[in-house]
BASE-609336 format. One record per residue (C-alpha): residue in one letter; residue number from 1; x, y, z. Coordinates in Angstrom, 1 decimal. Each point is the difference from the previous one (the first is absolute). Example, Ala and Ser with C-alpha at 12.3 -4.5 7.8 and 13.67 -1.06 7.14 Angstrom:
2
+------+-----+--------+--------+--------+
| type | seq |      u |      v |      w |
+------+-----+--------+--------+--------+
|    a |   1 |   12.3 |   -4.5 |    7.8 |
|    s |   2 |    1.4 |    3.4 |   -0.7 |
+------+-----+--------+--------+--------+
***
This chain:
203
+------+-----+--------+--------+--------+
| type | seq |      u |      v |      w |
+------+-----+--------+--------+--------+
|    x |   1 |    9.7 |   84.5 |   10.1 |
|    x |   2 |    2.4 |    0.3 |    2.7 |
|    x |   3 |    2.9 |   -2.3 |    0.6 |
|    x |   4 |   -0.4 |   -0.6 |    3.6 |
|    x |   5 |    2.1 |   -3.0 |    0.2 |
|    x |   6 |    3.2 |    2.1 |   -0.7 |
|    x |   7 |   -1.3 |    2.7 |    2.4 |
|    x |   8 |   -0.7 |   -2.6 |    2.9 |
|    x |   9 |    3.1 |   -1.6 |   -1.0 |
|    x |  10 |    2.0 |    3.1 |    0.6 |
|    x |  11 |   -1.3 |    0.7 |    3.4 |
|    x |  12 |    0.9 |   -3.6 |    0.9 |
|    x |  13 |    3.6 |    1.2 |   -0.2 |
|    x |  14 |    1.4 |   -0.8 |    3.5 |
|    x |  15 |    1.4 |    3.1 |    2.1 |
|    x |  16 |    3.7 |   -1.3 |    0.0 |
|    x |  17 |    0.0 |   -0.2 |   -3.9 |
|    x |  18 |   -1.0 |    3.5 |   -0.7 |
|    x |  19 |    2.8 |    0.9 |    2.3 |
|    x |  20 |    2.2 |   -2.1 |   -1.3 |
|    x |  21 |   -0.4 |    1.1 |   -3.7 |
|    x |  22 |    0.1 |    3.9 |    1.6 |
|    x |  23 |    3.1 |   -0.4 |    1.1 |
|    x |  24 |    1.6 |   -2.3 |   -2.9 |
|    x |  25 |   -1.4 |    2.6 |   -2.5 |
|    x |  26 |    2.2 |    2.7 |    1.4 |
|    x |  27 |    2.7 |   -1.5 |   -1.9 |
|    x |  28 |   -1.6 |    1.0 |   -2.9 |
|    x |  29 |   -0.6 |    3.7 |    1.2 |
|    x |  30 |    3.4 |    0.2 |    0.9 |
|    x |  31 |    1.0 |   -1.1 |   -3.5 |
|    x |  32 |   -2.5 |    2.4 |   -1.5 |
|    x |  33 |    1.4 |    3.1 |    1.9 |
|    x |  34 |    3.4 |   -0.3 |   -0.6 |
|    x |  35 |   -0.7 |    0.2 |   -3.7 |
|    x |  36 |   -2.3 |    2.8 |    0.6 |
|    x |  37 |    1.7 |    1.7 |    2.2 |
|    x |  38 |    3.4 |    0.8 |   -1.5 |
|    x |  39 |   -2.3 |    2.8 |   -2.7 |
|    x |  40 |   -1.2 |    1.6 |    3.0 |
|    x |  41 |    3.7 |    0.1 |    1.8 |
|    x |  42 |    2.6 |    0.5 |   -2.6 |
|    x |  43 |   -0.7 |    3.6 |   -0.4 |
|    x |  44 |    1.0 |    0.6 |    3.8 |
|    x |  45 |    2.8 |   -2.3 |   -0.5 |
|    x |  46 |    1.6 |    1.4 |   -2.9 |
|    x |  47 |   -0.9 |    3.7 |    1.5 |
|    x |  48 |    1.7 |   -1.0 |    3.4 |
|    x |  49 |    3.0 |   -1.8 |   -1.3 |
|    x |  50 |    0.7 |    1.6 |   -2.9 |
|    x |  51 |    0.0 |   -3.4 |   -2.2 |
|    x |  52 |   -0.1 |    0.0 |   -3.7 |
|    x |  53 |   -2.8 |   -1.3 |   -2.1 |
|    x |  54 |    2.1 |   -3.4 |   -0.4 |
|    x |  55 |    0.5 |   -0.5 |    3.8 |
|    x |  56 |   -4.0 |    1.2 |    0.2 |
|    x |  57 |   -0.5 |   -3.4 |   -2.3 |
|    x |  58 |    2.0 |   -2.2 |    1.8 |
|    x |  59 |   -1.7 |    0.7 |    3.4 |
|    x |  60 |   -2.7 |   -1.8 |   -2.1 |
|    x |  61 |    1.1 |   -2.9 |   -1.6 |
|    x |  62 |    1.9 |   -1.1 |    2.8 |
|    x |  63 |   -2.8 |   -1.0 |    1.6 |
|    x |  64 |   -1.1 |   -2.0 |   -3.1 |
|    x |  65 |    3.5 |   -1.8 |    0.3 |
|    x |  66 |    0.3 |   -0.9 |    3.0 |
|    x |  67 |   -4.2 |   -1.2 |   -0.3 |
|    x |  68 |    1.7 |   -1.9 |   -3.2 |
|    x |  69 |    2.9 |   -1.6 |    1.6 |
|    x |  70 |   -2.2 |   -0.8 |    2.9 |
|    x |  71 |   -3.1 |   -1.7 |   -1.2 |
|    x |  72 |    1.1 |   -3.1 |   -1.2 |
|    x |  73 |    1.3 |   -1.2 |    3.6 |
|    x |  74 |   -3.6 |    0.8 |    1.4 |
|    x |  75 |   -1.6 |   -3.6 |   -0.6 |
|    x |  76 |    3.6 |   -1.3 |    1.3 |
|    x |  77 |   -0.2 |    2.5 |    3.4 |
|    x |  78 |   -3.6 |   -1.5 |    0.6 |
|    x |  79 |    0.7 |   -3.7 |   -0.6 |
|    x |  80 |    2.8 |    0.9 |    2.8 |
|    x |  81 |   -1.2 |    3.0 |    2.2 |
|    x |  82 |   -4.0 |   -1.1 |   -0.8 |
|    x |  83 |   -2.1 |    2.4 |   -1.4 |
|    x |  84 |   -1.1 |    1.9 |    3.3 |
|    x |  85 |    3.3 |    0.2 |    1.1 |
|    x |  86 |    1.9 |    0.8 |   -3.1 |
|    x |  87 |   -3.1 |    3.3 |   -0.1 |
|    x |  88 |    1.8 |    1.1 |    3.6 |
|    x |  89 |    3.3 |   -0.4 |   -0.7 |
|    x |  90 |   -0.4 |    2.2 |   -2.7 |
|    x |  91 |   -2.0 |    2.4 |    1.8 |
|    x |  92 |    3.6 |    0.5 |    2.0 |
|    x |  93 |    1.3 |    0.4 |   -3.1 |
|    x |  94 |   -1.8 |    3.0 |   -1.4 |
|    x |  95 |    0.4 |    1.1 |    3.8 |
|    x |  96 |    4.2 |    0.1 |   -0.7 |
|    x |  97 |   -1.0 |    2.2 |   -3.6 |
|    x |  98 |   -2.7 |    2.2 |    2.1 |
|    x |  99 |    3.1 |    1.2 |    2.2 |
|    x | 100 |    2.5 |   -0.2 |   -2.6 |
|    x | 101 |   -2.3 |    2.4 |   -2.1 |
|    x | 102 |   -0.9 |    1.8 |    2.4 |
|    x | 103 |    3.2 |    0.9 |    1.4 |
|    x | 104 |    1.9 |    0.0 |   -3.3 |
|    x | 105 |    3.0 |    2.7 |    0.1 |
|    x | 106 |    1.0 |   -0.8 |   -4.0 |
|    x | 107 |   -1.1 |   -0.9 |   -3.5 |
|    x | 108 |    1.7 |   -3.7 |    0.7 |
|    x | 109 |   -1.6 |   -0.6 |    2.8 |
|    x | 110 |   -3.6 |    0.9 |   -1.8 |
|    x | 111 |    0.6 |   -2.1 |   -2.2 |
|    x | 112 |    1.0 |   -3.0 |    2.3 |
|    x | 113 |   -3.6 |    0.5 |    1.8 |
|    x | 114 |   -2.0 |    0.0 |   -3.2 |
|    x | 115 |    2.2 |   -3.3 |   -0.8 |
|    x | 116 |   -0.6 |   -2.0 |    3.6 |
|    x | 117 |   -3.9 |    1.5 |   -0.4 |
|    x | 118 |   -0.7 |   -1.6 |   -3.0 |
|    x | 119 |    1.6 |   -3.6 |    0.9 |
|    x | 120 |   -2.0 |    0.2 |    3.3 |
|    x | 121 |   -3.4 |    0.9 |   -2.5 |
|    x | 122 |    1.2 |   -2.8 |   -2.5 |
|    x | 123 |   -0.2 |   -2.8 |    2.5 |
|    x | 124 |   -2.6 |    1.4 |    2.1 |
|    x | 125 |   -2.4 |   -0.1 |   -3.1 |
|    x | 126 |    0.4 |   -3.4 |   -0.8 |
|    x | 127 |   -0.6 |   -1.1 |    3.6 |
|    x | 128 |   -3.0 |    1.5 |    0.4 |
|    x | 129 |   -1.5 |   -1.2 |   -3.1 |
|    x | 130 |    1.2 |   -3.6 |    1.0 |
|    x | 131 |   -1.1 |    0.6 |    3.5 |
|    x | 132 |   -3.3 |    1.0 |   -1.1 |
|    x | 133 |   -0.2 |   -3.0 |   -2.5 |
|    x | 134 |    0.4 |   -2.5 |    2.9 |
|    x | 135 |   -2.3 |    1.4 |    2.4 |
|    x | 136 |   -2.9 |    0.5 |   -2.0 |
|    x | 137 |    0.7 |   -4.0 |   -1.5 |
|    x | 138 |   -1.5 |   -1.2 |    2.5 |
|    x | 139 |   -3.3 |   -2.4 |   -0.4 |
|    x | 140 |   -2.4 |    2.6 |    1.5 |
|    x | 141 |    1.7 |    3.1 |   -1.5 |
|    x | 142 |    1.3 |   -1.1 |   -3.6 |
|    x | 143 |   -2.9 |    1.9 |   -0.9 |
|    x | 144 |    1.3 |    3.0 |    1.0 |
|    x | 145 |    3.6 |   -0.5 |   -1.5 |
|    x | 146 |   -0.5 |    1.9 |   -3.2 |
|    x | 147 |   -1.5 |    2.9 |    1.9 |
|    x | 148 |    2.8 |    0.2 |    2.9 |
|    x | 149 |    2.7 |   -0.3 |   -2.2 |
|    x | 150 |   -0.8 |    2.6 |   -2.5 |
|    x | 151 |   -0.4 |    2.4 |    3.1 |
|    x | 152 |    4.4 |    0.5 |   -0.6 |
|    x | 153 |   -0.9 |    1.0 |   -3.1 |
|    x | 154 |   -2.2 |    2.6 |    0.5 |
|    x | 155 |    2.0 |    1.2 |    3.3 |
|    x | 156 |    2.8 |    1.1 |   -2.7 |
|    x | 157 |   -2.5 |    2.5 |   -1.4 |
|    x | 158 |   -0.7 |    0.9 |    3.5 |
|    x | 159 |    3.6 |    0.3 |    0.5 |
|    x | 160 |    0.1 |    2.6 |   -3.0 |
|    x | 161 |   -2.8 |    2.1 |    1.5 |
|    x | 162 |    2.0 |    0.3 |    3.3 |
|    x | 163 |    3.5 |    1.2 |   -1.1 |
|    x | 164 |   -2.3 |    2.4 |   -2.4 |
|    x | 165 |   -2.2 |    1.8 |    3.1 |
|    x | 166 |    3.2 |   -0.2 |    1.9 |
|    x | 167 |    2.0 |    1.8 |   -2.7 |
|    x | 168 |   -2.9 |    2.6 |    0.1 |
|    x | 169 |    0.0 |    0.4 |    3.9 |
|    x | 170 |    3.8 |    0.6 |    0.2 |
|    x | 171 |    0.8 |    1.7 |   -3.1 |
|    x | 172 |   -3.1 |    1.9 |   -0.8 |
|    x | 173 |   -2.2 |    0.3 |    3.6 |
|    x | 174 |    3.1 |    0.6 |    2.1 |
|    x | 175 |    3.0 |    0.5 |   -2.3 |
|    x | 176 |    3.5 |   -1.4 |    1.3 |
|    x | 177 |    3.0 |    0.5 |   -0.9 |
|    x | 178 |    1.5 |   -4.1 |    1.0 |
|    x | 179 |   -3.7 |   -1.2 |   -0.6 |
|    x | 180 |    1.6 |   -2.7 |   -1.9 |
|    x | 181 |    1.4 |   -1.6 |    3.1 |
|    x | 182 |   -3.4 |   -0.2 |    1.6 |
|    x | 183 |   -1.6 |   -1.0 |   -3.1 |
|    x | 184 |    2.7 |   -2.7 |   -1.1 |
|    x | 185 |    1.0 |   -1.3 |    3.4 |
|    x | 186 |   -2.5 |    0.8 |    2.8 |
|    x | 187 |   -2.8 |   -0.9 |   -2.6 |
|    x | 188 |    1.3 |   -4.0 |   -0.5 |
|    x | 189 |    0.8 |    0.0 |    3.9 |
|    x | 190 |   -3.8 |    0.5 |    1.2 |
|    x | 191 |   -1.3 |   -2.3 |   -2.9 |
|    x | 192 |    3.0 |   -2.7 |    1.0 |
|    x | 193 |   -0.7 |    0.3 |    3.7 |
|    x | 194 |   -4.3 |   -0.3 |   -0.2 |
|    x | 195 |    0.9 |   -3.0 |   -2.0 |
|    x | 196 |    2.6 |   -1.6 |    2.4 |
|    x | 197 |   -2.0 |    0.7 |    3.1 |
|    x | 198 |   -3.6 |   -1.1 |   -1.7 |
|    x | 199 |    2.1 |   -3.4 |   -1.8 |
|    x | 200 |    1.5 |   -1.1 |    3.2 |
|    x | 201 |   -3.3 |   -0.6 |    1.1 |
|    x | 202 |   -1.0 |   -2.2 |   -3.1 |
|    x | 203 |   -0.3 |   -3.6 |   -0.4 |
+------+-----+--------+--------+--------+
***
């Protein structure tokens, strides 16, 4: 038989909700496409700056230290930012690695932009998981929570997917020699500014 209680349930979600977990899942696809993203962009990268396969490899991990060094302050930034807030202010802050990336003259300064964008996706993620949490607590939603919640989640796969058909488009589709400024630092800017315009919006 057919579970029509969950399917009724679902469609009893409330407008602002959906939205709200939309735009508090980007975090996620953000997170998700600067992990992807650096297979599709290195080879333009190291092609375009002449970097070695060691300074290829740190492009990489910086990311994953500055996301290390990062995350534990997220539940601290949303006890004193709150969770919506602490989501835009880091939206400005993967807006500062968008340029810096974007605009990056050296190998230092690469590496400074993968550092500030991975800080920005450390706290951003806990935020919206947090965020999320609390919304969906309340007494006519808690039934929702698990569902919301585990939208972040899936968003990272999403996130993935993105930085892979982007790598395509600009280094397959239309090949480029910089690509890997548009795919590093224009990518996180559009996904950082949806989020900060839709967020601002947001309960």
């Amino acid at each position: 038989c057919i579970d029509t209680t969950t399917s009724s349930s679902v469609l009893k979600i409330p407008r602002t909700l959906l939205l709200a977990t939309l735009y508090a899942s980007i975090s996620g696809l953000l997170f998700g496409y600067q992990m992807g993203i650096t297979g599709g962009a290195l080879h333009s990268l190291q092609s375009s700056l002449e970097l070695t396969s060691s300074q290829a490899e740190s492009v990489s991990s910086f990311f994953f230290l500055g996301l290390m060094i990062a995350s534990p302050f997220g539940g601290y930034a949303c006890d004193r930012l709150g969770r919506r807030s602490s989501m835009l202010y880091m939206d400005g802050v993967f807006a500062v690695a968008s340029v810096v990336l974007l605009v990056a003259p050296s190998y230092n300064t690469i590496l400074a932009g993968r550092f500030i964008a991975g800080c920005a996706s450390g706290i951003s993620l806990v935020a919206a998981v947090s965020y999320l949490t609390e919304l969906a607590s309340a007494e006519q939603h808690h039934q929702h929570r698990g569902m919301l919640v585990s939208t972040v989640e899936a968003s990272v796969s999403l996130g993935f997917l993105v930085s892979y058909l982007a790598s395509y488009a600009f280094t397959v589709a239309m090949p480029f020699e910089e690509s890997w400024r548009i795919l590093f630092g224009l990518g996180t800017g559009v996904l950082a500014l949806i989020q900060l315009l839709g967020m601002r919006r947001m309960p």
